[in-house]
N, C-alpha and C positions, 0 to 999 in steps of 0.2 A: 200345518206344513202345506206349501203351493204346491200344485201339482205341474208337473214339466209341461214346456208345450208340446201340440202336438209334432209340430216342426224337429224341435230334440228330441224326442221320440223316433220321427221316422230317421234321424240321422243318426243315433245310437245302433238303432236297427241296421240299417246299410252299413254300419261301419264292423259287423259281428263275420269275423275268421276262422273258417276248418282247416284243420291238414288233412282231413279224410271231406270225401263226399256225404254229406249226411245221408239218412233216409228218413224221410216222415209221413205217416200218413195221416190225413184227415176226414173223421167221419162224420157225413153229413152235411159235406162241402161243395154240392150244388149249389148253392145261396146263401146268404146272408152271414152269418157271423165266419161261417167255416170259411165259404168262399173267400171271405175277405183277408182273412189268418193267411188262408194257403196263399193266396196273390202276394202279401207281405213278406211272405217267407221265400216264395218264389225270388222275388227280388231281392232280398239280402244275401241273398246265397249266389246271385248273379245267373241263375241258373243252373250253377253248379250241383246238384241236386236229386235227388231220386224222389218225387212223388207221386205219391198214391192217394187220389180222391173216391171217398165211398158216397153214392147215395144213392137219389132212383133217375133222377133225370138223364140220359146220356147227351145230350143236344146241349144241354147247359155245361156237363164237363169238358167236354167238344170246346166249348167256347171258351170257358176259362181257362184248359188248357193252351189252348191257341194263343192268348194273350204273355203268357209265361213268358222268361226270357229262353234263347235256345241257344245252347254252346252244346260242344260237342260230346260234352260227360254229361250234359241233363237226359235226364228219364221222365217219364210223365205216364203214370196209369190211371185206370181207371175202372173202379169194379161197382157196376149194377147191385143196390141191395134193396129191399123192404127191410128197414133196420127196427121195426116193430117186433119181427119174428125172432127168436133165437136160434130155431133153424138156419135161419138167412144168417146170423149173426157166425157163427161157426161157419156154416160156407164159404162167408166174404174171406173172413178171417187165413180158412184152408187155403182161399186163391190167392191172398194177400204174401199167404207163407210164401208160399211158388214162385210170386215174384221179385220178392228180397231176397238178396244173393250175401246178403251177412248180416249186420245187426238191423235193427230198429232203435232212431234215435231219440225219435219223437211219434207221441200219440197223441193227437188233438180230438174231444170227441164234444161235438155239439147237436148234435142230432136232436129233433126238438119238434114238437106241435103246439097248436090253442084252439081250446075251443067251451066251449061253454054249455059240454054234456055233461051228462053227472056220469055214472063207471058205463067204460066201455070197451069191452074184453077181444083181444083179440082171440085169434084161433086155437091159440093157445092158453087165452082163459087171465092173461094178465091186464090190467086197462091198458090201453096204447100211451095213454100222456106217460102213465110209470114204468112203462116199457120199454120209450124212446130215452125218457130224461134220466133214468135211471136203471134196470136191469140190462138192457141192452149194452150199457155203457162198461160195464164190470165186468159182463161177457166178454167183449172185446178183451180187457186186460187179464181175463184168467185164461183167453185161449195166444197172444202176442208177448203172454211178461217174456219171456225164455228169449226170446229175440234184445227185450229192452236189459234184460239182463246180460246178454252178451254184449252190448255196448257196452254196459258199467263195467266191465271186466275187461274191455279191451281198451281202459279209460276213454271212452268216448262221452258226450252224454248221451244219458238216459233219462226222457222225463216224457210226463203223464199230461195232461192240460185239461181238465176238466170244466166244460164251461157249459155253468148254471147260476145257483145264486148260495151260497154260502151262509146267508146273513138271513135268509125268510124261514126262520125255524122254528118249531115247536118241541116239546119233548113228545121221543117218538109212542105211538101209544100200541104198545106189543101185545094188545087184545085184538089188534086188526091190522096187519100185516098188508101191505097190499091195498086195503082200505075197502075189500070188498063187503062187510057190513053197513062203512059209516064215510060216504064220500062226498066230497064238494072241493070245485074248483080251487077254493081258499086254503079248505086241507089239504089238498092230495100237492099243493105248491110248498107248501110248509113242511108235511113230512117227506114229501122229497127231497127235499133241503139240508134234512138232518141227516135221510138214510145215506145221502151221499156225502156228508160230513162225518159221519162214521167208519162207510168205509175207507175213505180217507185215510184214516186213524189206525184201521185194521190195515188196511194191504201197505202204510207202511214199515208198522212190526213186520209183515213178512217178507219185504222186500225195499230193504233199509238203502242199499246203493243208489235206489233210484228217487228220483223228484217226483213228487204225487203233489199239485196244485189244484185246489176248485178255484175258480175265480168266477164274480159276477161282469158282464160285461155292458153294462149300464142300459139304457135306450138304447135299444138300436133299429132301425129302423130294416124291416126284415119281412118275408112273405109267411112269418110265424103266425100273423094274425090274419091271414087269409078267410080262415073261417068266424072269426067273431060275429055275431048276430046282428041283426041289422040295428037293433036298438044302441048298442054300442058302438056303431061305427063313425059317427060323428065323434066322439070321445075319443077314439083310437085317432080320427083326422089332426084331433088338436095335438094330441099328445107324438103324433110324428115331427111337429115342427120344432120338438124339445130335444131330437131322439137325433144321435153319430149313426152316420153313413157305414155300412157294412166294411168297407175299406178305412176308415176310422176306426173303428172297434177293431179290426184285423191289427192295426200296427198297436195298438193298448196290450192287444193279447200276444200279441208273437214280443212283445216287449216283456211279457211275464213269463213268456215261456224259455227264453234266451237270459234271462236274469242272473245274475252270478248271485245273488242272494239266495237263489231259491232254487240251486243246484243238486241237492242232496237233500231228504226227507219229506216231510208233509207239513203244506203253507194252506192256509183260507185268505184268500184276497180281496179286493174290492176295487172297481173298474179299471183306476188309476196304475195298481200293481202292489198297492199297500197291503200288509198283514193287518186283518181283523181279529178280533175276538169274535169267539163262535159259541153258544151253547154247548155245553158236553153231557157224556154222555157217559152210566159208569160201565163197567166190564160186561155185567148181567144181558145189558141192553144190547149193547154190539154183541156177545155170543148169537143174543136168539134171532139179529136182525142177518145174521150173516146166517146163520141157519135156515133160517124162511128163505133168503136168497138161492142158497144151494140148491133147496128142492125146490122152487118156479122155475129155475132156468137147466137142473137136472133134465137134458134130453132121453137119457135112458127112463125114464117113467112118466107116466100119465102126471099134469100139473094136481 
C-alpha cells in the first residue's frame, strides 16, 4: 500500500472539526518531534485550542508559543519540568490539573534522550533513557486518565499518543527489570519497546473508552542526538540527510493521533499511521512488568 503524501496529510489535517475547544497537552515539546505535533495541531485547530507544553527549556516554549495561531478562545501554557524525575512528573502533572478547566483530550508524550552510556540512574535510581522513554511516560497517564476519562464520557475524544518505536522489541526479560544488572544501548532500546507495548495492552483493559496508540515516527531529524560521541557523529551527519523535518513528523503524527480508525482502544503503528504487528506478550509477563512499574515510580517509598 502507498503511503499518502505529505501534502494530503497536512490537508486532512487542516480540514479535522470540534464543537467544543479541545485541550491537549504535550510532553516534552520544547523540540523536535513534540514541538513539531504541537505546531500541527496548533494549526488544525486554527487556534481554537487550549495547549499545554511540558519540558525544560522555557525560551523555546516562548517561541513556539509565539508562533501559534491566536484567536480569542486559544490558550497556550506552559509548564517547566526535568521529566526524568517522578517527582517532577506528579508536580507538572498537579499544575497541569490547575490549569484545565474540564477534560483532557489529548496526551502526546515524546520526551526522549541518546547517549551512548551504559546504566545511568537518576536520583531516583532509575536509568534516565528508561525514565524518559518510558516510566515517566505511564506516570503522566496514571496521574491525567481521570481528566481523558471525562472526555470519553462527555463523548469527546479521548486519546493517548505514544511516541517511541513499537517494532524494536525483544521478549522482555523479567530477571531484570529495569536492566539494572545487564544493560546496553541495544537492550535497554529493545526492552523499552516491548515494556511500552505491554502497557499498551494493560491500560487499555483498564480504560477501554479511550485510544492508547504507540507509534514509531521514523527519522527525524531532532536535538535527541546531541550527545552522541564524537566517533559517531559523522554517521549521525549522513544519516540526517535521510531523516523528516520535526514539522514533517508532527503532521504523520497529529494524523495518527486525529485518525477515526484509531478512536477507541489500543493500536502499534508505524511512521505512516499504519497498524503493525508487534511481539506479544502472555499475562505472566505484563502482571510482573506492571508490578516492577508500580514500585520504581511508588513516591511513597524508597525505589
Amino acid at each position: 500500500m502507498s503511503k499518502p503524501s505529505l501534502a494530503a496529510i497536512r490537508t486532512s489535517n487542516l480540514a479535522a472539526r470540534w464543537s467544543y475547544r479541545p485541550t491537549a497537552m504535550f510532553v516534552g515539546a520544547t523540540s523536535g518531534i513534540g514541538e513539531g505535533t504541537a505546531k500541527a495541531f496548533a494549526q488544525a485547530t486554527k487556534g481554537r485550542a487550549h495547549i499545554i507544553i511540558l519540558g525544560r527549556s522555557r525560551e523555546c516554549a516562548d517561541q513556539i508559543i509565539a508562533s501559534f495561531p491566536q484567536t480569542p478562545e486559544s490558550r497556550y501554557d506552559f509548564i517547566q519540568c526535568d521529566l526524568s524525575l517522578m517527582t517532577n512528573v506528579v508536580a507538572a502533572a498537579n499544575e497541569a490539573k490547575t490549569k484545565i478547566e474540564g477534560p483532557l483530550n489529548y496526551l502526546v508524550l515524546s520526551q526522549g534522550m541518546s547517549h551512548a552510556k551504559g546504566f545511568t540512574p537518576t536520583s531516583e535510581g532509575i536509568d534516565i533513557k528508561l525514565a524518559l522513554h518510558f516510566y515517566s511516560r505511564w506516570k503522566f497517564v496514571d496521574e491525567l486518565y481521570p481528566l481523558l476519562e471525562k472526555a470519553a464520557a462527555e463523548g469527546q475524544e479521548a486519546r493517548i499518543l505514544n511516541v517511541m518505536d513499537p517494532k524494536k522489541t525483544k521478549p522482555i526479560d523479567v530477571t531484570d527489570f529495569g536492566l539494572k544488572k545487564d544493560y546496553s544501548i541495544i537492550r535497554c532500546g529493545q526492552q523499552n519497546s516491548a515494556y511500552n507495548n505491554v502497557m499498551v495492552e494493560e491500560y487499555t483493559r483498564r480504560y477501554p473508552n479511550l485510544s492508547i496508540a504507540h507509534v514509531y515516527p521514523g527519522w527525524v531529524k531532532t536535538g535527541i542526538a546531541r550527545n552522541t560521541p564524537m566517533y559517531a557523529k559523522p554517521v549521525v551527519a549522513g544519516l540526517r540527510l535521510l531523516c523528516k523535518s520535526p514539522e514533517e513528523c508532527g503532521e504523520w503524527m497529529l494524523s495518527a493521533l486525529l485518525n477515526e480508525k484509531y478512536k477507541q482502544g489500543g493500536f502499534f503503528l508505524e511512521e505512516f499511521g499504519e497498524e503493525i504487528e508487534i511481539l506479544k506478550h502472555g499475562e505472566e509477563v505484563r502482571k510482573l512488568l506492571v508490578e516492577h512499574y508500580r514500585k520504581e515510580t511508588d513516591l511513597s517509598s524508597p525505589a
